[in-house]
C-alpha positions in Angstrom: 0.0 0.0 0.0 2.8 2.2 0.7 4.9 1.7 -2.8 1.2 2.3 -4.3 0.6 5.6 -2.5 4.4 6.8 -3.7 3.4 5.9 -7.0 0.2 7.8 -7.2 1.3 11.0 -5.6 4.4 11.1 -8.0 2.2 10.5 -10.9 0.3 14.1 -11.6 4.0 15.5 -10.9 5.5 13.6 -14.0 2.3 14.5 -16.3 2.7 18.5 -15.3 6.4 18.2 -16.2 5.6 16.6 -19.5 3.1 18.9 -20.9 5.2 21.4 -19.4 7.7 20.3 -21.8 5.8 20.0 -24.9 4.1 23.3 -24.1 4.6 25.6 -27.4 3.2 29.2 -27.5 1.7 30.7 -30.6 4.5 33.2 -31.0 7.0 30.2 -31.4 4.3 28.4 -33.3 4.1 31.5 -35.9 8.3 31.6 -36.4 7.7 27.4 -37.3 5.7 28.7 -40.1 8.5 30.0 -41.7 8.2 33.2 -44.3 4.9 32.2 -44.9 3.6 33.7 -41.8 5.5 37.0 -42.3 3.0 37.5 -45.5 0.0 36.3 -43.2 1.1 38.5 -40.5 1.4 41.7 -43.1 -2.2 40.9 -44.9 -4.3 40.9 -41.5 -2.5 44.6 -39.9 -3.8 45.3 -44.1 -6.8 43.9 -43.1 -7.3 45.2 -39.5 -6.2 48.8 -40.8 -8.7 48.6 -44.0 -11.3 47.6 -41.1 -11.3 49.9 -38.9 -10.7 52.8 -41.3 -14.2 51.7 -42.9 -15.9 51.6 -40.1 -15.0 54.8 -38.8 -16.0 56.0 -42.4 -19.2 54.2 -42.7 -20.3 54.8 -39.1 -19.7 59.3 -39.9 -21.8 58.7 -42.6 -24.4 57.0 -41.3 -25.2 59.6 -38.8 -28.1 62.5 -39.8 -29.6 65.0 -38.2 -33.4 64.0 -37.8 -35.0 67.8 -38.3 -32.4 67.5 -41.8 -35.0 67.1 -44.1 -37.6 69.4 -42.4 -35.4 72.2 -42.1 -34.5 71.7 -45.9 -38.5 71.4 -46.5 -39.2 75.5 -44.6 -36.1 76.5 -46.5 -37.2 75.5 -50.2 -41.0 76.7 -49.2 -39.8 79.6 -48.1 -37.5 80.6 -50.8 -34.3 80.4 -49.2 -32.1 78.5 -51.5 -29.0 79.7 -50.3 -30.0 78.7 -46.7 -30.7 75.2 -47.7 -27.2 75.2 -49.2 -25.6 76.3 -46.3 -27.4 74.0 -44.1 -26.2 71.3 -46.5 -22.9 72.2 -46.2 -22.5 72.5 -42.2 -24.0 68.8 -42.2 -21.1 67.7 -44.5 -22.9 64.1 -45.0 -23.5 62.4 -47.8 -26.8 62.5 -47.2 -26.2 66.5 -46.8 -24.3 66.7 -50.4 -26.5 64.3 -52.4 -29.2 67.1 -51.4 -27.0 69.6 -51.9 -26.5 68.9 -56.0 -30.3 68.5 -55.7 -31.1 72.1 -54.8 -28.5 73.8 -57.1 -30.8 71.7 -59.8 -33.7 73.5 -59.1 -35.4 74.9 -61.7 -34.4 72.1 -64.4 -36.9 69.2 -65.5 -37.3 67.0 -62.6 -35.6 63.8 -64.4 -32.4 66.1 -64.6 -32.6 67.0 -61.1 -32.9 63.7 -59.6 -29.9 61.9 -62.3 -28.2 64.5 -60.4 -28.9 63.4 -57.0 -28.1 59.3 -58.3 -24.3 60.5 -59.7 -23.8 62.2 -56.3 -25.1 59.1 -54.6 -23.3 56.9 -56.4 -20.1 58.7 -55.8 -20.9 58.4 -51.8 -21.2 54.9 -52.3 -18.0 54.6 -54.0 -16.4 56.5 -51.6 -17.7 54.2 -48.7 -16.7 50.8 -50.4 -12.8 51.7 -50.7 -10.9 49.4 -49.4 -13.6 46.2 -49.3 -12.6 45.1 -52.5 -8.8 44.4 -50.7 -10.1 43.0 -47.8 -12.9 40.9 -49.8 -9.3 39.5 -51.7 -7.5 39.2 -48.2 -10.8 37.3 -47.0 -10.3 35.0 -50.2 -6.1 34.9 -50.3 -5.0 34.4 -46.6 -6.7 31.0 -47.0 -4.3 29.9 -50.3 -1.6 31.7 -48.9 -1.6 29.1 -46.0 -2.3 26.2 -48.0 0.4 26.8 -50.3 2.7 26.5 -47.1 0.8 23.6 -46.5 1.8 22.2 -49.5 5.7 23.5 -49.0 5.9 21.8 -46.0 4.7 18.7 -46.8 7.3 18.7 -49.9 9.8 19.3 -47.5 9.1 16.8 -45.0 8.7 14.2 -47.9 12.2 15.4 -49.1 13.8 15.1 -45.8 12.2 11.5 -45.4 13.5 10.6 -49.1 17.4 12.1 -47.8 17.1 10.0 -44.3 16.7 6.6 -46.4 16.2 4.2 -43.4 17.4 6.4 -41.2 14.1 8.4 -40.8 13.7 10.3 -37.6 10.6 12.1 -36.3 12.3 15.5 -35.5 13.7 15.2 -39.0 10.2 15.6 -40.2 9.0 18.0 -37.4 10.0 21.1 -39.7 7.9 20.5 -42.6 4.9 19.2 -40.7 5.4 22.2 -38.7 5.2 24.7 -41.8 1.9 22.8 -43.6 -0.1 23.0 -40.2 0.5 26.7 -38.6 0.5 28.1 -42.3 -3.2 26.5 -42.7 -4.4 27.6 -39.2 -2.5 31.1 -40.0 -4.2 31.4 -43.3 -7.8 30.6 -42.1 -7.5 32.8 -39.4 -6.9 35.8 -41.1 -9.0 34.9 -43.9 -12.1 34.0 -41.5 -11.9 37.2 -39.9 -11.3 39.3 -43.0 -14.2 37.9 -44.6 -17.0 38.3 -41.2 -15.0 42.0 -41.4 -16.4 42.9 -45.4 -19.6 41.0 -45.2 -20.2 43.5 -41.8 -19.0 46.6 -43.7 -21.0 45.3 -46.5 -23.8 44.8 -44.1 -23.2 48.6 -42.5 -23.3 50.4 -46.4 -26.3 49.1 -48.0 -27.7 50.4 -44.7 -26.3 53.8 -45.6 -27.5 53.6 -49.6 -31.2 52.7 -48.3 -30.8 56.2 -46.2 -29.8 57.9 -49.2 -32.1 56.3 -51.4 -35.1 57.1 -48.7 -33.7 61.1 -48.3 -33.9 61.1 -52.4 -37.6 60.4 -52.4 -38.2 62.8 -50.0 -36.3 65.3 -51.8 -38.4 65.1 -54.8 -41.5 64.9 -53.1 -41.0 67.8 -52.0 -40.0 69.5 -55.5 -43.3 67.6 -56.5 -45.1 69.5 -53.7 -47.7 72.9 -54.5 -45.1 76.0 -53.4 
């Protein structure tokens, strides 16, 4: 009962050591990926950066002063063009400029007033989506990337086992296998979160094209209206 006792007390103390020993951090995980990772590493602070610059963008232009479009209603009824213009360009939205082109139309046929308004909007938009077509390719590429280290390191660790003849040692393998699996996990990391990150921005500027789409119609009701 005694030996038994020793042996089960010394017996979490071994298994804390090993795993101990075979602990590897994802720092030292990233280096075993080799250059592979260095490109991985660069396209996510590309696709962080792209991100967050968006967002910033997308959220500023999504914001819009509620009274807007009823202060631009008195101004037009009233007469006071110039008004409405400045009140268009204090908001500085694209809500505010899209508006903006309207009212320096007025006076022309209404179809020529409201392309007008759709060639501002459309420029908005553009300006909103720069920078989701890189991080739509990021979302698509990191994933390749990180198999075609996967691939790399498999040739390598088939080469090294080709080299060793019979003399074929795991740690002589370790490198390769090393390189195919942290490039794959490396790759569909950052091309996981690229991709949730455009399909979100996406997401955030069709919110802000349905505002300007909604502000248009009320625009041209209101040319439409009896003065």
């Amino acid at each position: 009962m005694n030996l038994l006792s020793v042996m089960l007390q010394a017996a979490p103390v071994d298994t804390a050591e090993e795993v101990g020993e075979v602990s590897l951090n994802f720092v030292e995980m990233a280096f075993k990926g080799g250059w592979i990772m260095a490109i991985l590493l660069v396209l996510s602070i590309i696709a962080i950066y792209i991100f967050f610059e968006r967002f910033v963008a997308i959220r500023k232009a999504a914001k819009t002063d509620v009274n807007f479009m009823n202060r631009i209603r008195e101004y037009i009824h009233d007469g006071k063009v110039d008004s409405a213009i400045s009140l268009c360009r204090t908001e500085n939205t694209p809500v505010a400029r899209m508006i903006e082109k309207g009212i320096q139309r007025i006076g022309r046929p209404l179809p020529d007033v409201n392309a007008a308004i759709e060639n501002v909007g459309n420029l908005e938009v553009s300006k909103l989506e720069n920078g989701l077509p890189m991080l739509a390719t990021i979302s698509g590429g990191a994933p390749m990337i990180g198999f075609l280290g996967t691939v790399m390191g498999m040739i390598q660790a088939f080469y090294d086992m080709s080299m060793a003849g019979n003399n074929i040692d795991v740690s002589l393998l370790s490198g390769g296998i090393y390189t195919a699996m942290v490039t794959t996990v490396g790759g569909l990391i950052v091309g996981i979160l690229a991709y949730f990150g455009y399909n979100f921005l996406v997401a955030r500027v069709e919110k802000v094209v349905f505002n300007l789409e909604t502000r248009t119609s009320e625009f041209m009701d209101l040319l439409y209206e009896p003065a």
